[in-house]
N, C-alpha and C positions, 0 to 999 in steps of 0.2 A: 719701356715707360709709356704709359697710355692715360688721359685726362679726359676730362670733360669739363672741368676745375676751372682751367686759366692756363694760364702762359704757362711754358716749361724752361728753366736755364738749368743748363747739364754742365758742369766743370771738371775738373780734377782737385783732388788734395792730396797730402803728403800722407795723411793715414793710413788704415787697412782697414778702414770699416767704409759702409756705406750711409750716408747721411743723407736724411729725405726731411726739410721744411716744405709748411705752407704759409707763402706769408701774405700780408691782405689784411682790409676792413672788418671784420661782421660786427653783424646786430645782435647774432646768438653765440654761442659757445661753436666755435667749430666742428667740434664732434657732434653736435645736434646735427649738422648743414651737413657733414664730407665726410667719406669713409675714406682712408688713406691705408693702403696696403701692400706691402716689402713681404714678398716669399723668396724663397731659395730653394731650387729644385735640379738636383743632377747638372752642378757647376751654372746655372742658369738661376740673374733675378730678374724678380717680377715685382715691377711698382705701377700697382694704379690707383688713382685719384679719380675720387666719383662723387658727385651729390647723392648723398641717402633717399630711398623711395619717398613720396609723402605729396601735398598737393603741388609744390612747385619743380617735381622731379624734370617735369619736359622743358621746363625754360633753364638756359645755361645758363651758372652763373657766374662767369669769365670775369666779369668786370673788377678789373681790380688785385687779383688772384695771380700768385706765381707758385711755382711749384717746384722750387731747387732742388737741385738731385747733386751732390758730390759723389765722384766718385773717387776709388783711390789709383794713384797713377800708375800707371800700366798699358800693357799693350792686350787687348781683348779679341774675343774672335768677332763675335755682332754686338753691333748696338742698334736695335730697333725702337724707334719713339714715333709715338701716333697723337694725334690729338683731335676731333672735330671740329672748334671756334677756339684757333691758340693760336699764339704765336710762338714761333723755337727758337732759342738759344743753343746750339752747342759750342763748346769753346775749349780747345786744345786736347782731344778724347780721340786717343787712337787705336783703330780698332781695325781690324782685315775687310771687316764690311761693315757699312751703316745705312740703315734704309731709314730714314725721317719723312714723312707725313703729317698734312692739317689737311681736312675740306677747305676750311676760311680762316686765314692767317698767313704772316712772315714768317720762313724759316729762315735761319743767320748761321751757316758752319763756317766758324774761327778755328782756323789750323787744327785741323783736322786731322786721321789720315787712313790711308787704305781704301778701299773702293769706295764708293758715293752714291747713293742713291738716291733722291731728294722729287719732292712731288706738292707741289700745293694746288687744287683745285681753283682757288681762287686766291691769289697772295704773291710777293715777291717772293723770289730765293737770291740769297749772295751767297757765295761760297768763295771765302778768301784764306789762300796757303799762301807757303814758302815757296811751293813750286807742283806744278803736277807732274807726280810719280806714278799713280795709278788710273784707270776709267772715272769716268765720274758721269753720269747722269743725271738730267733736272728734268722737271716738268710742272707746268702750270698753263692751264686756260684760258684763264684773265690776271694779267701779272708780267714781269720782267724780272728776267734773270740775267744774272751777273757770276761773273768767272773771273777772281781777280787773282792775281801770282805777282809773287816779287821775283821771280827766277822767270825767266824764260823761256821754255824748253826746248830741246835740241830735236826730237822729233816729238809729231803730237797726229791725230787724227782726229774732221771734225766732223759732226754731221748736226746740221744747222737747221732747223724746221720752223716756219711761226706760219700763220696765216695773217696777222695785223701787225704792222711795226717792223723795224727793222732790222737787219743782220749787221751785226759789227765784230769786227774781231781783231784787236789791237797787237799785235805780234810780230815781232821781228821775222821774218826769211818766209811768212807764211804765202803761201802758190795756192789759189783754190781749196782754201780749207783744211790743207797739210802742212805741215809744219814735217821737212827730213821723210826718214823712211822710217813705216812701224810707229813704237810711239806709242804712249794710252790715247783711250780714245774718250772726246769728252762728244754726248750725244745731249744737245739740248733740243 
């Protein structure tokens, strides 16, 4: 999933199909403004959301714009979502891997699962599960990120990096950034 649009919120439904809204304002008919495009290639979709060429192609026009994506529930091998001025929603999409990306924007992963990749150049990330099972990975420049679990795990490893701001890590039995022996390892 890749914008340039606006916001993205990724779900799950009961269906078997894939459902792709844009919802939002305009002043013109949508398909004047945004080309919206769902392929399906060798078990692989591809949705991207773009403003059509024309004189206002270089200004984004985020404001206001969501881009819901349903998916149908299941367990996937990747889920990749990119956006340049968005903010991300994922919420309950379980996949073996997910790599999510904005330059400028929040990313939000709600129980999630399988490995984690997550990156905002300028934006928060929260990443809130049941528990961490797998790695999980964040990053942002200017921004805070958040690790939150209703389980608390038995072993974990951590590797903790900022240059501005704090380190905290609220965790039972944690000793220098470990948690037990082994363990996923969360690298923020």
């Amino acid at each position: 999933v890749s914008t340039d649009i606006g916001d993205i919120q990724i779900a799950p439904h009961d269906g078997h199909d894939i459902r792709v809204q844009l919802e939002g304002k305009a002043t013109k008919k949508p398909s004047k403004k945004f080309k919206l495009t769902l392929k399906e290639k060798n078990g692989e979709v591809i949705i991207k959301a773009k403003t059509k060429s024309g004189f206002f192609s270089s200004r984004k026009l985020s404001d206001g714009y969501t881009i819901l994506v349903e998916l149908p529930t299941k367990q996937y091998d990747r889920l990749l979502v990119h956006a340049d001025v968005a903010n991300i929603y994922v919420d309950s999409i379980y996949a073996n891997e997910s790599q999510t990306t904005t330059n400028v924007g929040n990313i939000n992963l709600i129980g999630i699962g399988g490995v984690v990749d997550a990156e905002a150049k300028v934006g928060d990330i929260t990443i809130s599960l049941q528990s961490i099972t797998n790695n999980i990975q964040a990053k942002t420049e200017v921004g805070n990120i958040a690790v939150k679990t209703k389980e608390a795990p038995l072993a974990l490893q951590t590797d903790l990096n900022n240059s501005v701001g704090n380190k905290t890590i609220n965790l039972p039995n944690e000793v220098a950034g470990s948690i037990g022996i082994g363990g996923p390892s969360v690298k923020l």
